[in-house]
Each structure stands twice: as structure tokens, then as C-alpha cells.
C-alpha positions as CSV (number, residue, x, y, z in Angstrom):
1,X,-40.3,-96.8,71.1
2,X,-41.7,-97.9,67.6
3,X,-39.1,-99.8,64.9
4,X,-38.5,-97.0,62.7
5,X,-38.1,-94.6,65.8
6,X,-35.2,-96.8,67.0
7,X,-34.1,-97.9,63.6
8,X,-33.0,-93.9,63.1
9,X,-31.2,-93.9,66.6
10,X,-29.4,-96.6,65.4
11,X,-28.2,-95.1,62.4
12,X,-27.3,-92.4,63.9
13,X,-25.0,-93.8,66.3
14,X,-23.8,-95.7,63.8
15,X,-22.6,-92.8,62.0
16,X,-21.6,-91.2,65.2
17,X,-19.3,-94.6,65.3
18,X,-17.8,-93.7,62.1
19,X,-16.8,-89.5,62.6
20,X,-15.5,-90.8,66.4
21,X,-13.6,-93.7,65.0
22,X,-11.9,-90.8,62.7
23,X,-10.6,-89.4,66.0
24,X,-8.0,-91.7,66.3
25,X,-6.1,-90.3,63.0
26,X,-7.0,-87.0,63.7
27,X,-5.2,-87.1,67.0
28,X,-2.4,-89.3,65.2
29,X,-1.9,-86.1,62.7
30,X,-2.7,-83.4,65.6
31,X,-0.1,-84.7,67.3
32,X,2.7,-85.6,64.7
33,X,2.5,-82.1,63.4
34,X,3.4,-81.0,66.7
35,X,6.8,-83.0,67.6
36,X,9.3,-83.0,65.7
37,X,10.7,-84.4,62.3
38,X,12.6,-87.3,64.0
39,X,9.7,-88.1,66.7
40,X,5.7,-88.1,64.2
41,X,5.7,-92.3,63.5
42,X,6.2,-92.6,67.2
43,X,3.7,-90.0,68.1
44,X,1.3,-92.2,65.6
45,X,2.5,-95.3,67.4
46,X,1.6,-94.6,70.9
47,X,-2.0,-93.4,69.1
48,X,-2.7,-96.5,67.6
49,X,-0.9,-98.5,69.8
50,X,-3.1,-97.2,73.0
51,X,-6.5,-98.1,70.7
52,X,-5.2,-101.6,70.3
53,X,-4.2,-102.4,73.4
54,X,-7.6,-100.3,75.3
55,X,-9.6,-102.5,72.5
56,X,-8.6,-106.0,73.3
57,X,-9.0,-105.2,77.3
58,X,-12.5,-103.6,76.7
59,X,-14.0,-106.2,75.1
60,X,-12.8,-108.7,77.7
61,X,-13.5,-106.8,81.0
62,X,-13.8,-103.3,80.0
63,X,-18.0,-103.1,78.8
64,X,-18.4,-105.0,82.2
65,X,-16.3,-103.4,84.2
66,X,-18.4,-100.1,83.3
67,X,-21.7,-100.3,82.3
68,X,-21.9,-103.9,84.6
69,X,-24.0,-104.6,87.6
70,X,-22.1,-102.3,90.0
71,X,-20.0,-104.5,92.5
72,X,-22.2,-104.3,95.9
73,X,-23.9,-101.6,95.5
74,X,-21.5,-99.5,95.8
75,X,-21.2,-97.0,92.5
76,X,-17.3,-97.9,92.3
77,X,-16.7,-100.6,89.9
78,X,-19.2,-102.7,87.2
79,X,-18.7,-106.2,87.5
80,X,-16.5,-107.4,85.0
81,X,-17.8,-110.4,84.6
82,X,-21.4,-109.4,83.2
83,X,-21.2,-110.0,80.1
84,X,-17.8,-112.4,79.8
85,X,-18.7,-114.9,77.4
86,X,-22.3,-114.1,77.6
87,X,-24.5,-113.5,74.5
88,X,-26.0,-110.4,76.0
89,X,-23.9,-107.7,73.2
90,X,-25.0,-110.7,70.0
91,X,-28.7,-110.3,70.7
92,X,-31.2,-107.3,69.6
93,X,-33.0,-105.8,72.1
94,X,-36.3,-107.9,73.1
95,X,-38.2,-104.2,72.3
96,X,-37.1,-101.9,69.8
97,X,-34.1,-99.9,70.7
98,X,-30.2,-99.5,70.7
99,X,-28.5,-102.5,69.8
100,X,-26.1,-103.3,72.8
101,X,-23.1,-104.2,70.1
102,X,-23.1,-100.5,69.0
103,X,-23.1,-99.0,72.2
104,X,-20.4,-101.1,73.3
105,X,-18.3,-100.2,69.8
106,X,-18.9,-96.2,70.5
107,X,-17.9,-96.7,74.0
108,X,-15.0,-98.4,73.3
109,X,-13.7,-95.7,71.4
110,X,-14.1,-93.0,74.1
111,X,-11.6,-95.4,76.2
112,X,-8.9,-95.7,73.4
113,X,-9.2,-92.3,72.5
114,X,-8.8,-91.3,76.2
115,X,-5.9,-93.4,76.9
116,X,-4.1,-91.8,73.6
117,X,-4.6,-88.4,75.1
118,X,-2.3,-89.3,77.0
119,X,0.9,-89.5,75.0
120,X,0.8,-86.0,74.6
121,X,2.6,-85.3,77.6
122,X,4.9,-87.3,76.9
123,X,6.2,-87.0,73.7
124,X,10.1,-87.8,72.7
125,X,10.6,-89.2,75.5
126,X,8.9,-92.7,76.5
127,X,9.7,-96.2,76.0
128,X,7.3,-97.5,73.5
129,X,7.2,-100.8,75.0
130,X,6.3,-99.2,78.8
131,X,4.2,-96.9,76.6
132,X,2.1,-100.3,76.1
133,X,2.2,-101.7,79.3
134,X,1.1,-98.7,80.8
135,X,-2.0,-97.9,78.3
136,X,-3.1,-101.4,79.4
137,X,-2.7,-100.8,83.4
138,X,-4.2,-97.1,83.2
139,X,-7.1,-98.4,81.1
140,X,-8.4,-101.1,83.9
141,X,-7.1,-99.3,87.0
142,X,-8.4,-95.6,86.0
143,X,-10.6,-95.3,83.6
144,X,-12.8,-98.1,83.6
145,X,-13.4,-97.3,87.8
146,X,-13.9,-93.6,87.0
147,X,-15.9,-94.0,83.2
148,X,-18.4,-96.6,85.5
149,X,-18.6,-93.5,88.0
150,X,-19.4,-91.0,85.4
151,X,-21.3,-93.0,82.2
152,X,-23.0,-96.0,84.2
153,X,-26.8,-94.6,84.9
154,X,-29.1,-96.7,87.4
155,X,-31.7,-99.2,85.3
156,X,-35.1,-97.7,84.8
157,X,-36.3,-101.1,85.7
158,X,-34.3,-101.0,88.8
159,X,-32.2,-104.4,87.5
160,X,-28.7,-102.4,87.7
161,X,-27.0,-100.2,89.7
162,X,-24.6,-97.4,88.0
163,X,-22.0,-95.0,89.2
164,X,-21.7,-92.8,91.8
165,X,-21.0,-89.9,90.4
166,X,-24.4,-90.4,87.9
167,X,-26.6,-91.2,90.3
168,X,-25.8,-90.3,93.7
169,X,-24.4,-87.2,93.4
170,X,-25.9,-86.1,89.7
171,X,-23.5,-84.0,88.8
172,X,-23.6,-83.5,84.8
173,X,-21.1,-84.8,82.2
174,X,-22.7,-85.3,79.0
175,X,-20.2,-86.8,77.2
176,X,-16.7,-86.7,79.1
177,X,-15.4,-83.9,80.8
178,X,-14.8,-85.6,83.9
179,X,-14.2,-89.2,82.9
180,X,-12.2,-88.2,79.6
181,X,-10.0,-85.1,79.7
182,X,-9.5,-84.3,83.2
183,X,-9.0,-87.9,83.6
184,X,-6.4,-87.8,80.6
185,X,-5.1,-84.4,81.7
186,X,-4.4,-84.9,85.1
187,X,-3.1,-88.5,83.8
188,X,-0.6,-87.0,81.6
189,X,0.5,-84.7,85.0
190,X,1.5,-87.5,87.1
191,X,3.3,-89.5,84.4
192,X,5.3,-86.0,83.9
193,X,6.4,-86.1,87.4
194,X,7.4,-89.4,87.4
195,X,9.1,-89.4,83.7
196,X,11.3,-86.0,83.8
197,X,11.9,-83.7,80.9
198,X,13.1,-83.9,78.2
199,X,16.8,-83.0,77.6
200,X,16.5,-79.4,75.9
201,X,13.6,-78.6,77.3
202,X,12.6,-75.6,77.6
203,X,14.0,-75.4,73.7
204,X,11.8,-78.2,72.9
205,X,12.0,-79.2,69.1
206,X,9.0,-76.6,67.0
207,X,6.4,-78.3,65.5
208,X,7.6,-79.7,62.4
209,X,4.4,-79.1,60.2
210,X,1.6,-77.3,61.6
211,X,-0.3,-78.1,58.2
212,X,-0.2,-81.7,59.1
213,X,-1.4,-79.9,63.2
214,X,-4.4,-77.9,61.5
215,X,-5.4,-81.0,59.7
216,X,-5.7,-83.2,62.3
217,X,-7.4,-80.5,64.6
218,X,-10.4,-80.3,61.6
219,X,-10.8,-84.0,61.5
220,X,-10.5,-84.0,65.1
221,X,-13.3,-81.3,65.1
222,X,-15.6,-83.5,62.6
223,X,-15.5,-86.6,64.8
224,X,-16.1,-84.5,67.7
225,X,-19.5,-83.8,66.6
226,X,-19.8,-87.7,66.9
227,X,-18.2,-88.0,69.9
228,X,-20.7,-85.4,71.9
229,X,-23.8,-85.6,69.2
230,X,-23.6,-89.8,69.5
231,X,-23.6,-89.1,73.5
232,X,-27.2,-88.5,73.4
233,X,-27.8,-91.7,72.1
234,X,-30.7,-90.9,69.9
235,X,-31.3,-88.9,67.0
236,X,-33.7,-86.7,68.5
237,X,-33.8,-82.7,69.6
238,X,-31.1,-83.7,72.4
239,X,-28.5,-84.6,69.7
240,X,-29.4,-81.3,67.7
241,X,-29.0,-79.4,70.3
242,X,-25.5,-81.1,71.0
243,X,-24.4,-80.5,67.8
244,X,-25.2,-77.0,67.5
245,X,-23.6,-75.8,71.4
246,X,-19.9,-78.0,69.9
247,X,-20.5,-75.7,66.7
248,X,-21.1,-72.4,69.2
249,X,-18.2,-73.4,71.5
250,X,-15.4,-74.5,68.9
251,X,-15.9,-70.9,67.1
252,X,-15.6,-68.7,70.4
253,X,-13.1,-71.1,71.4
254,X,-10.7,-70.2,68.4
255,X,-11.7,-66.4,68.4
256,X,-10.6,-66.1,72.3
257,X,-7.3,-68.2,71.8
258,X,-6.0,-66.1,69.3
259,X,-7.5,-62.4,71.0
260,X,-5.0,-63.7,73.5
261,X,-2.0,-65.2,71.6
262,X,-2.4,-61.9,69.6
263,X,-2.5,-59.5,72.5
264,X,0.4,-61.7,74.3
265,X,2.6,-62.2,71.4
266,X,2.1,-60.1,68.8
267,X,0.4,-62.5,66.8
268,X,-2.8,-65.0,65.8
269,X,-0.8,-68.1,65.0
270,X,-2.3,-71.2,62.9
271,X,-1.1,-73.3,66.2
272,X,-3.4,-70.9,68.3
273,X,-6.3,-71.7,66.1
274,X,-6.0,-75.4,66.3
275,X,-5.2,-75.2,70.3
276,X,-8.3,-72.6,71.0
277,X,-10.4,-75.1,69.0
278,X,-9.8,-78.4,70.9
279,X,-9.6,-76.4,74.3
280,X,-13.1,-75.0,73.4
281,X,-14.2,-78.5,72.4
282,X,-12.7,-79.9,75.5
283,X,-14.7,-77.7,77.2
284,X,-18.3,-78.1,75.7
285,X,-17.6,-82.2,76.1
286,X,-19.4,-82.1,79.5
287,X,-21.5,-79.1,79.1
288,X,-23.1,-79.8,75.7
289,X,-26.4,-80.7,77.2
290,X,-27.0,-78.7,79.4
291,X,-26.6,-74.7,78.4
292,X,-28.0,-73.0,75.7
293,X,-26.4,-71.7,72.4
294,X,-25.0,-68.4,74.5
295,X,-23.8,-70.7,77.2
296,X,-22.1,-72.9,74.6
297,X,-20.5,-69.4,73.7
298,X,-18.8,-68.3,76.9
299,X,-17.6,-71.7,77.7
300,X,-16.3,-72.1,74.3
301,X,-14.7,-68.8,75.0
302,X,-13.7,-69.3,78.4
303,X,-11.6,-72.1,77.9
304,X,-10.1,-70.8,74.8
305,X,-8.6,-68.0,76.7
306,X,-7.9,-69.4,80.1
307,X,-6.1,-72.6,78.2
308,X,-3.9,-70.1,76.0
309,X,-2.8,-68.6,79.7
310,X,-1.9,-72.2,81.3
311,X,-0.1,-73.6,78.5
312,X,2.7,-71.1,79.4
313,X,2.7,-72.1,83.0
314,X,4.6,-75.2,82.0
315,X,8.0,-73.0,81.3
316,X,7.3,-71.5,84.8
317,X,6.8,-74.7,86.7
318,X,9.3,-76.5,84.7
319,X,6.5,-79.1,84.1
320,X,7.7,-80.6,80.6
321,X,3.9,-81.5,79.2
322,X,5.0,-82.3,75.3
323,X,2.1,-80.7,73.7
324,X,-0.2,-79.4,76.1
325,X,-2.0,-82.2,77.1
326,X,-2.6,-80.4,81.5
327,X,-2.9,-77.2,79.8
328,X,-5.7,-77.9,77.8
329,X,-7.3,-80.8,78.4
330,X,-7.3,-80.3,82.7
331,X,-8.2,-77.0,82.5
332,X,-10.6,-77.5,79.6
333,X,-11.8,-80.3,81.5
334,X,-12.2,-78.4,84.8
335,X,-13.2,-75.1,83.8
336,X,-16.3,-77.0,81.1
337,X,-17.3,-79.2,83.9
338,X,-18.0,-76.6,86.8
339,X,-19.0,-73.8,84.6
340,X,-22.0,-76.4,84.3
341,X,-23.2,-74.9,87.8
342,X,-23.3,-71.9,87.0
343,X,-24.5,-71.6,83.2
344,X,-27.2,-74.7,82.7
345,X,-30.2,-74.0,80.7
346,X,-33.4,-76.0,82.3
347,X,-34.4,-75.6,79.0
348,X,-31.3,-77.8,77.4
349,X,-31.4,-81.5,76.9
350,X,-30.5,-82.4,80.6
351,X,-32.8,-80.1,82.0
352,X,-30.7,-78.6,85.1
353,X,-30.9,-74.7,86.4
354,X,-27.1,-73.2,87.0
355,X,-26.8,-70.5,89.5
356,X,-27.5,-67.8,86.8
357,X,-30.5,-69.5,85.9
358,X,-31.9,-69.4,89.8
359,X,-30.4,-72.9,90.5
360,X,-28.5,-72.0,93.6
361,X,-25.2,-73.6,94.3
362,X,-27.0,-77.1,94.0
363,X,-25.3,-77.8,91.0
364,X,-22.2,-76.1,91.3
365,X,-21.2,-77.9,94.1
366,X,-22.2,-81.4,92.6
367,X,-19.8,-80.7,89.6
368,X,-16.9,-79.7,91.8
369,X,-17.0,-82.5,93.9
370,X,-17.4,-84.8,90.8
371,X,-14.1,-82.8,89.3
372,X,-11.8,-83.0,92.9
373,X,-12.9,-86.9,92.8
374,X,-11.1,-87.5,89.5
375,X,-8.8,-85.5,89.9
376,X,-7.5,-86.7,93.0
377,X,-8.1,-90.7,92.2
378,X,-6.6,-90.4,88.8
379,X,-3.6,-88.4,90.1
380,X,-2.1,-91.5,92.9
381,X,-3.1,-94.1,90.5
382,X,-1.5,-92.9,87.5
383,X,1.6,-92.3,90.2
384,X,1.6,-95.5,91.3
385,X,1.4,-97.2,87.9
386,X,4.0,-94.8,86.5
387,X,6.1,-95.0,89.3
388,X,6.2,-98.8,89.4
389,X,6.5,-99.6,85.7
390,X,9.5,-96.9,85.9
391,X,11.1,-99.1,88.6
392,X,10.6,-102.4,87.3
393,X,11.0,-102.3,83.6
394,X,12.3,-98.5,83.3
395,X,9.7,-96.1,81.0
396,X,12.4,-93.5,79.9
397,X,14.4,-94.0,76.7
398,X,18.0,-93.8,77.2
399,X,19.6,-90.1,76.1
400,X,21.4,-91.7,72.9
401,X,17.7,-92.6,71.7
402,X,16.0,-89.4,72.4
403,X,18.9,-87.2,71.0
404,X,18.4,-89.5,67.5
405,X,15.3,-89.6,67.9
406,X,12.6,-92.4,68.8
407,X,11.1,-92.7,64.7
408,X,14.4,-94.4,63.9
409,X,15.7,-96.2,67.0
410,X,12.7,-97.3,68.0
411,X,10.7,-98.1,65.2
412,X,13.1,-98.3,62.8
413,X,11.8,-96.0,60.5
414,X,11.7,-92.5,59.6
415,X,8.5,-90.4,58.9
416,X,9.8,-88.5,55.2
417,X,12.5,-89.8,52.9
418,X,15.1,-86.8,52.2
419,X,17.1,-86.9,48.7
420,X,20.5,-85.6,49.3
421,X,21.4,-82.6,48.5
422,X,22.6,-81.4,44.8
423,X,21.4,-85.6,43.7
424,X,18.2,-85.2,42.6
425,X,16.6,-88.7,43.5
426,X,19.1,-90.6,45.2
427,X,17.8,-91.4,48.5
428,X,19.5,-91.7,51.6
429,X,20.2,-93.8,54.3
430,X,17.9,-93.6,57.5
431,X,20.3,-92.8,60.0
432,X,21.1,-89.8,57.1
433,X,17.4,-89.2,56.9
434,X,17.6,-88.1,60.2
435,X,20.5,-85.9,60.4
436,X,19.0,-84.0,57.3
437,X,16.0,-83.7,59.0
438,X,17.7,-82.3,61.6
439,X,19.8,-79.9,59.9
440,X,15.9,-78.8,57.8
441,X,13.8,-78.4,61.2
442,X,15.7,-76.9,64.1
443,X,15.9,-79.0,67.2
444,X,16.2,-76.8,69.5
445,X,14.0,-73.9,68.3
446,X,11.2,-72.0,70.5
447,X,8.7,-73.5,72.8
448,X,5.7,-74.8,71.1
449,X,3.7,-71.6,72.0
């Protein structure tokens, strides 16, 4: 690789840095739209609060733990103590090529944002403070493990050894199906179980601005484009390619969210939009390199349809997922990363035949192993952390808190100032704040879809 070769790649993933780094408000704003008035500054909290947390712990252990030396041999676990106080991420590469600093900055977002997945199931509901603690844990115990499984490739030069999933089983994740959302979906599952529902649920709080929703769902959909484009890690065909199957996907995604919701319901929804949107780019996360334009189509479309049906399945299972985080990004996550077996393109970037392209099973069997691993990993960790956090320090709020919501008793705060009513101007007390927000957005309106 000549300078200027590799002085474009770095540019490019240092733009990729900056739409990714976006994310982390876009999810902040998809997320606060979608609770209610008394509830968006925590939402925002547990955002920012995971990326802080994920941050300090990734630059300590978590580089190491995933792209490190893998302990033995053995594909589980990087050792986290490569590059501990070591120089190795402050010097440029002896021949021209990515510096290691970026790569470790653009990785470090794809653990925060991760992690902040999370909250989405559980919305309203948590203790901040056990929110924290459990970012932290979840972060070193699950998805360093499973990111060093998934992102960690063996060493041309033979002087590391990656995951297991990359290299001995090869099953295809481009830029985090596995290690990302089913991790985070099937994450936010277990914490469900161990957390309860909310109090009204099933008449959970309606989204108390679906304008704030939509916006956070287009920024979330411009860093997105970062988050898969910068996976390829050069600015190349590879990344074009990317680009242009998250483009296909995201817009077959939204049409087949709201064929259903309209069939369903009676109508195409601005909530459906954004949700068929990030279920279709949920989707195309692991399968952006490998199918072709069409390809990028029916997955995009797939998940946008199949999602719409499971976020429903909550109200029959009783599962109380906030805001759709196992309905869209678990089954996003799944169905994207299997229908790799069957739809890859040996023509796309990674260069793999699916079963329609005279493959075989080869493939398809690969990615569903790679999908029951995480899944079933993820699950009993997450348990166990959940479960012992919940009986040592308690991760529920008490019912007084939820009912007033966590903006003001937690934070202290309150996300909109109200002027009462017939005083044009004369603001009101927080504690008031909240009871006129209350009495502006019903609390105990229809489900969220």
C-alpha cells in the first residue's frame, strides 16, 4: 500500500468516526421520542451514560481484550493485557496503512453504542445507578468475549490469533449482526426477565414526540452508513458497495414495515417508518458485504416485515421490551445474519456463494451456528449479571419513582418547562412540570405499535 493509498483510508475512516460517533444522539433522540414526557432525560442518560462508562473500560482492557493476542489459542478471549500501557495505539504504522489509534476510536464506538442498545428494553423502569454498574459488567463479560469472536481476524503474518467465530468457523458478519444486535437484543431479553414490567403495562405511556423519534432515526440512518461503510476499513469498491446495499435495504425496509402496519392496522404510521428503517438497517449490518444490490433488497425487506410482526408478540408473551429492542434488533439480527447463507453474492466484497448462488448449505450452516452461539452465551450471562446486580444492590426503581417518573426523581430534572395555564410566562415548579405533562401526554394511552 503506497502513502496516498492509505492516507485516503484513513480519511475515510476518519469520517466514518464522525457520522458513527453521531449515533450516540441519534439513538439518545430515537429513544426519548419514544417514552414518555416524564421519562426522555433518563432515556438520554442511560445513552450517554453506557458510552462513558464502555469508553473508560475499552481503553483500559477493552482494545486488548478484543483485537489482543487470543488467550491460548483458543478464539475465546484477546489478552487484555496487549496493549496496557504499551505504545503500540501512539505509533504509525512501520508501512503505510491504518493508524491503530483510529481503529481503536471507531471500534470503541461499536461497544458504547452496543451497550446503549440496551436501555431500550428497559425503559421507565431501571435504577440509573444499576443501569451503570451493569453497562460496565455487560461490556467486559459479553461483548468484549463475543466482539473478539466475531471482529478479531487471524494475522496475515501469522503473529496473532483472532476469534473463533472469524476464523474457524467463517461465518460472515461484516459489521455486527452477531456481535452487536443480537448480542444487544437478546441482552435486553434476559434483563426483561429478570427486571419485570412495568406497572401499566400493557397501556405503556405513547411516544411523547414521534418528531423528536423520526429525527433521531435519520441521524441514526446517516451514521449508519459510517457504521457499515467504515467496517470495510478502506475506501475502496468494498466500502461503495457497502454503502449502496444500507441505502437498498433501509428503503425496502421502510416500504415492507408500513405494507404491514397498513394492512394490520389500517394505517402507515410515522413510527412504522422509523421502525422498518432501523429493522432494515439492523439487518443489512451483517450482510452488507456480502449480497448484491437485490439481495440488500429482500433482506431490507425481510426484516422490515417480519420485525413489524414480532414487535406485537410482546403483548402476547407479556414480555414488557420498552421500545422494541428483541423485536427488532434479535430478529433483525437473526433473520440479516442467516439470510447470509442463503443470499451471498461471490461477486460482493466478501466473496461467499449462498445457497441461491450454488453455495450449498456451507454457509448457511456456519451463520446459524455463529447466531445460536451468541445467542445462547449472551442470554446466561446477561442473566447472571442481571440477576446478581438485582439481588445485591436491587436494579428496579421503587413504584413511587416510576409512577412520577425517573426525569425528575432521579435526575432531578425535567425534559420541557410548561407555563401554567391562563399565565403566560410564569413557569412552574418541577414536580408541577410533571403533573402538566401528564395531564398534556396520556400515560396510559395505547401500546407503542
Amino acid at each position: 500500500m503506497n502513502e496516498a493509498v492509505a492516507a485516503a483510508d484513513t480519511a475515510w475512516i476518519l469520517a466514518a468516526f464522525c457520522a458513527v460517533s453521531l449515533m450516540v444522539a441519534g439513538l439518545a433522540l430515537f429513544y426519548g421520542g419514544m417514552v414518555g414526557v416524564r421519562n426522555t432525560l433518563n432515556m438520554a442518560m442511560m445513552i450517554f451514560g453506557a458510552l462513558a462508562v464502555v469508553g473508560v473500560l475499552w481503553i483500559v482492557v477493552g482494545y486488548s481484550a478484543v483485537f489482543g493476542d487470543s488467550l491460548g489459542g483458543t478464539g475465546l478471549l484477546g489478552n487484555p493485557l496487549d496493549h496496557l500501557g504499551s505504545s503500540k495505539l501512539l505509533t504509525a504504522p512501520a508501512s503505510p496503512g491504518l493508524p491503530p489509534a483510529i481503529f481503536s476510536a471507531f471500534q470503541l464506538l461499536f461497544a458504547a453504542i452496543t451497550v446503549a442498545l440496551i436501555a431500550g428494553a428497559v425503559a421507565d423502569r431501571m435504577k440509573f445507578g444499576s443501569w451503570m454498574a451493569f453497562a460496565g459488567l455487560w461490556a467486559v463479560l459479553v461483548y468484549f468475549p463475543v466482539a473478539h469472536w466475531v471482529f478479531a481476524f487471524d494475522a496475515a503474518d501469522g503473529s496473532t490469533t483472532g476469534g473463533w467465530i472469524a476464523n474457524t468457523l467463517g461465518a460472515i458478519d461484516f459489521a455486527g449482526g452477531t456481535a452487536v444486535h443480537i448480542n444487544a437484543g437478546v441482552a435486553g431479553l434476559a434483563l426483561v426477565l429478570v427486571l419485570g414490567r412495568r406497572r401499566l403495562f400493557p397501556n405503556s405511556p405513547r411516544p411523547h414526540s414521534l418528531p423528536l423519534t423520526m429525527l433521531g432515526a435519520g441521524i441514526l440512518f446517516f451514521g449508519w452508513f459510517g457504521f457499515n461503510g467504515g467496517s470495510a476499513l478502506s475506501s475502496g469498491n468494498s466500502a461503495a458497495v457497502v454503502v449502496l446495499n444500507t441505502l437498498a435495504a433501509s428503503c425496502a425496509g421502510i416500504c415492507a414495515w408500513l405494507i404491514v402496519e397498513r394492512v394490520r392496522e389500517g394505517h402507515a404510521t410515522s413510527l412504522g417508518a422509523s421502525s422498518g428503517l432501523i429493522a432494515a438497517l439492523v439487518g443489512i449490518t451483517p450482510a452488507c458485504g456480502a449480497v448484491s444490490p437485490l439481495g440488500a433488497l429482500a433482506v431490507g425487506a425481510a426484516c422490515g416485515a417480519t420485525c413489524c410482526f414480532a414487535v406485537s408478540l410482546k403483548f402476547r408473551f407479556g414480555l414488557d421490551d420498552s421500545l422494541d429492542v428483541v423485536g427488532i434488533h434479535l430478529v433483525g439480527g437473526v433473520l440479516g445474519t442467516v439470510l447470509i447463507g442463503l443470499l451471498a453474492d461471490p461477486s460482493a466484497p466478501n466473496g461467499v456463494a449462498g445457497l441461491f448462488y450454488g453455495g450449498g448449505v456451507a454457509q448457511l450452516w456456519r451463520q446459524a451456528v455463529a447466531v445460536a452461539a451468541v445467542l445462547a452465551y449472551t442470554f446466561v450471562m446477561t442473566w447472571v449479571i442481571a440477576k446478581t446486580l438485582d439481588l445485591t444492590s436491587g436494579i428496579r426503581v421503587d413504584g413511587d419513582s416510576e409512577a412520577e417518573g425517573l426525569d425528575i426523581t432521579v435526575h432531578g430534572e425535567t425534559a420541557y418547562v410548561f407555563d401554567t395555564i391562563g399565565l403566560p410566562g410564569k413557569s412552574v415548579a418541577p414536580g408541577d412540570a410533571v403533573t402538566a405533562a401528564t395531564a398534556i401526554t396520556s400515560a396510559a394511552a395505547d401500546p407503542v405499535h
